[in-house]
N, C-alpha and C positions, 0 to 999 in steps of 0.2 A: 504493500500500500504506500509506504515511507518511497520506495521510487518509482512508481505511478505519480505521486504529489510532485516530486523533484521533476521527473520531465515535462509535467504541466508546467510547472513555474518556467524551467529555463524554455520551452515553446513560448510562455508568454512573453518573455525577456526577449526573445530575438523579436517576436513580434512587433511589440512596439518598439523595437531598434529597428526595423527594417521600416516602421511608419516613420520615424524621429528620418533616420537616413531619406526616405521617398519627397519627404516636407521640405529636407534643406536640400537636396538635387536641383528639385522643383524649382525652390525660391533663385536659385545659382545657374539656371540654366532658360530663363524664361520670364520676362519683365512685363507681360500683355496679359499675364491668368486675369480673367473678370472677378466681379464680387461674389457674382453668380457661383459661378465653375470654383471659387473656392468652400463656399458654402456648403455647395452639393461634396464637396471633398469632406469639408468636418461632420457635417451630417452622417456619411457613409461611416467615417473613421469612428465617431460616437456610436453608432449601429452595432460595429464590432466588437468595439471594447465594452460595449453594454452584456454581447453575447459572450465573451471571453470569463466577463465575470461571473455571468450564471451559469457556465461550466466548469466553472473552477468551485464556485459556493457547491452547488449540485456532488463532485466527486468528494470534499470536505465531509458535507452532511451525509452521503451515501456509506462512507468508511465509518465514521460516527456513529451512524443510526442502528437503530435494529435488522436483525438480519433475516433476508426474506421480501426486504422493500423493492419493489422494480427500481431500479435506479432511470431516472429521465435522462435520458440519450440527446445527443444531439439533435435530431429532430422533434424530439420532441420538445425542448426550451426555445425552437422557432416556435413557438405558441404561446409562449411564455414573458408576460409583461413585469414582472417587477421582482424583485427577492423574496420578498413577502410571502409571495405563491409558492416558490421551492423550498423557502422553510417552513412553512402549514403542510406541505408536503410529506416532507421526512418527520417534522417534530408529530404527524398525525397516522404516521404507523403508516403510510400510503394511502390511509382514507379520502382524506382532504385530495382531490387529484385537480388541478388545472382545469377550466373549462377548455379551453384550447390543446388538450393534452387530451381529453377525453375524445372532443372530435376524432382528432389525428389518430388514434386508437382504435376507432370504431372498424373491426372486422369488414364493412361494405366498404363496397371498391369506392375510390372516390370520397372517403370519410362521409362524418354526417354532422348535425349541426346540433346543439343542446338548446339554445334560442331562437326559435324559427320566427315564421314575418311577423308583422305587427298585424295582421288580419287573422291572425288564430286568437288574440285577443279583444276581437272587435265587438263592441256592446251589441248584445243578439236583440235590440231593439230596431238595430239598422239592417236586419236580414233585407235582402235584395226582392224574397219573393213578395214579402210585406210594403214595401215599396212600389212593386210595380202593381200591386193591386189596389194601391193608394191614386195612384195615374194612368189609369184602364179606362178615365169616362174618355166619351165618344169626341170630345174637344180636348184631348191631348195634348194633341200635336202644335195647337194652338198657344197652348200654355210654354209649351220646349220651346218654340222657336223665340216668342215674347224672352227667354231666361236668358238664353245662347246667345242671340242679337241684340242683349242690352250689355252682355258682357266680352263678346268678340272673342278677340284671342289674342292672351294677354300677353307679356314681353316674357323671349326664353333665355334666361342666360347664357343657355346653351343650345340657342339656336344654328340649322348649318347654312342658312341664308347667308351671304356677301351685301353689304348694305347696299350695294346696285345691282343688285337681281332682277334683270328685268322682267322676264313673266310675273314674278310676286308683286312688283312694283304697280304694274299693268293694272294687274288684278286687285290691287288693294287703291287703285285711285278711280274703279269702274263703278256709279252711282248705281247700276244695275243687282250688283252682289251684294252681298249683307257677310261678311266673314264672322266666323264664329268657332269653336272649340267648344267638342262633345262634352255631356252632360250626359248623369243619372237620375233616375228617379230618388227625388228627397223623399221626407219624412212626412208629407201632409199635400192634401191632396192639389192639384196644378202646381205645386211644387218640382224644383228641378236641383241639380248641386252639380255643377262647373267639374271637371275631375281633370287629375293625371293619370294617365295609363300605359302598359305597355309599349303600346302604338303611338302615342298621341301623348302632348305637351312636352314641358321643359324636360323631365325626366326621360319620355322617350326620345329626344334629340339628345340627350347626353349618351342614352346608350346605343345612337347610330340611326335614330330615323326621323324629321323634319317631316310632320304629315300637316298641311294648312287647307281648312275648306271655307271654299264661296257659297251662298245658296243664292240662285237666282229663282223666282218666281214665275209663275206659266204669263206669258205674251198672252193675249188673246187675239185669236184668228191666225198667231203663230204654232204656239203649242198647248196639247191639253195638261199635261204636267211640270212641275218645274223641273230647273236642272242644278246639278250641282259640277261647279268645279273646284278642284284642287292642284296644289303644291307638294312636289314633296321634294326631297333630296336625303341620301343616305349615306350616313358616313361609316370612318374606317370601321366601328364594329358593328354596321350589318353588311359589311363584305362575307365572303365564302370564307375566308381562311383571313385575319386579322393581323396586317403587316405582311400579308402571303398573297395580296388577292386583288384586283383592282375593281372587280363586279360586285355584285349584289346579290347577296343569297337569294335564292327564288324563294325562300318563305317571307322573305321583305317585301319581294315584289306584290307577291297574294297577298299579305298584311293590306297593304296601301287600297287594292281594289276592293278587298272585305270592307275594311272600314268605312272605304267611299261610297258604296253601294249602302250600307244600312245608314249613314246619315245622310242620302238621300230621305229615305222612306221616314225615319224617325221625325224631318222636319216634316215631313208633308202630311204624313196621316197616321205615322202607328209609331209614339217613341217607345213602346215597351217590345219591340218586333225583335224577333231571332230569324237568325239566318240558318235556312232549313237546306240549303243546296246554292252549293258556289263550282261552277267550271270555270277555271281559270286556263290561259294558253298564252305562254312566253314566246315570245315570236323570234326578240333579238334579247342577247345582255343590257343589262341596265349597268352604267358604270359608276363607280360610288363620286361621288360629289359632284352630282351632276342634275341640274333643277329639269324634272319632269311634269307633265302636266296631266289630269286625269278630270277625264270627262262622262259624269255619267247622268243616264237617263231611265225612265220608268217604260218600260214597254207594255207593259198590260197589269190591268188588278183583275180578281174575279172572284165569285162569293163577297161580296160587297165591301170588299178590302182584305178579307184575311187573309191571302195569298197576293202577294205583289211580286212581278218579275221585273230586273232592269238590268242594263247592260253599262257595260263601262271600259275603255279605254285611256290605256298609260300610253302616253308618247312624249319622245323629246324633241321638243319645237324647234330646237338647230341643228337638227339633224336633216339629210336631204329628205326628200317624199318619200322616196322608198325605202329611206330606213327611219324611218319618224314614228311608224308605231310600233313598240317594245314589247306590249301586252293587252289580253281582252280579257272581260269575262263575262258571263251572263250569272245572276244568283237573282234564287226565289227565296223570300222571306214569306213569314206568319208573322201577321198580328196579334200579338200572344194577350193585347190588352184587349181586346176582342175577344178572346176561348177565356179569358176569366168574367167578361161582361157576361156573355153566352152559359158561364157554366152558375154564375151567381143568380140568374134570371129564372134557369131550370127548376 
């Protein structure tokens, strides 16, 4: 044990002789390092010696302790934030274990997690089905659009729009569109709540997708339903492979026409509608940071809305004609506020 300790210490002694020697190289061979690039240096250098320490505390308490204790491995004190934790550790006979140690532990491939999302603890007042049977009357849709077009769609921090975007630009200065950002059914009835999503808002631009929708309203003598257009642009992580890929995963692409296609319908006549069958068909690659435009339409209702069909179209508008559209879909939704009218009436 006595020379286990001894060549930990002298590893850590060349260690930080070999960081002390890299710092004065450094400083003796190069007068332009930024504040930046040196920071990101102390930071890393802090990293290691943070970890140096709790493998060194870890091998101490592990000779120390009772015998029989797993000793935490190097991989495992990568989970490991502060001392505190590896001494509750060993002074706790092994009980006390790390949450981050337990993950990394867990026999499933891919480890698992001890604190999952914050919607496993979501007050069961806000259940989703209670909700949409709060916003099932036959004026709806009326209520959603009034929520959505008083609130638009709000600033993303992490949006992937370039402030001269021209199609968004286009689109958000045409008197014709109304812009807006999906909405849930709230808690009381023509009530609505703004949301972030997967697909949609700041959050999803942060993890790789900029989805922005127009509603425009039915012409008359032009068209019998309205239409809806959108924005989208997808960045590095909804490429195929991340730092490996310049395209677009096809489930980003579907993502975009799913969602286009039901907020269509949710502003027009049924916000509590599911989409019951979507064919989607990629035609060309979509390449990631590249502003596409998606245009879609209602092509038939029947059973007096509860079945809506519409169609939609992803293209990129500087692209030539014959490569300018990327993807189609067609998708039939239900009126699901409608089968709860329907079944409440029975």
């Amino acid at each position: 044990m006595m020379k286990r300790r001894f060549f930990l210490m002298c590893v850590t002694k060349e260690y930080n002789s070999s960081l002390t020697h890299a710092r004065t190289h450094s400083a003796t061979t190069t007068t332009t390092t930024t504040t930046t690039t040196m920071t990101a240096m102390d930071t890393t250098d802090a990293t290691d010696d943070a970890r140096m320490r709790l493998m060194n505390l870890s091998i101490v308490l592990a000779e120390e302790g009772e015998c029989g204790v797993k000793e935490l491995n190097e991989d495992d004190l990568r989970a490991v934030s502060t001392e505190e934790e590896v001494r509750r550790y060993y002074e706790s006979g092994g009980a006390e274990v790390p949450v981050g140690v337990l993950e990394r532990r867990c026999k499933q491939a891919g480890g698992g997690r001890v604190c999952m999302s914050r919607t496993e603890a979501r007050d069961p007042g806000l259940d989703m089905a209670k909700r949409s049977a709060l916003n099932s009357h036959a004026d709806a849709a009326k209520d959603y659009r009034s929520h959505v077009f008083a609130h638009g769609i709000p600033f993303r921090k992490h949006g992937l729009f370039p402030l001269d975007d021209a199609l968004l630009t286009e689109l958000s200065l045409d008197a014709s569109l109304r812009p807006f950002q999906k909405a849930i059914p709230g808690g009381e009835r023509g009530k609505f709540a703004s949301c972030e999503s997967w697909a949609v808002g700041d959050e999803a631009a942060q993890r790789g997708l900029d989805l922005r929708y127009f509603y425009r309203e039915a012409v008359s003598g032009q068209s019998l339903y309205p239409k809806l257009v959108a924005v989208a642009r997808v960045g590095d992580s909804g490429a195929i492979g991340i730092d490996t890929w310049t395209l677009a995963h096809g489930g980003c692409i579907e993502t975009i026409l799913d969602e286009c296609t039901a907020e269509l319908v949710k502003c027009y006549c049924a916000p509590c509608c599911v989409t019951i069958d979507l064919n989607a068909k990629i035609k060309k690659p979509l390449p990631i940071h590249t502003t596409v435009r998606v245009d879609v339409e209602i092509k038939s209702m029947e059973s007096n809305g509860l079945r809506i069909w519409t169609r939609a179209t992803l293209s990129n508008p500087a692209a030539s004609p014959a490569d300018r559209v990327l993807a189609t879909c067609e998708a039939q939704l239900c009126d699901a506020g409608m089968l709860t009218r329907i079944s409440t009436e029975q």
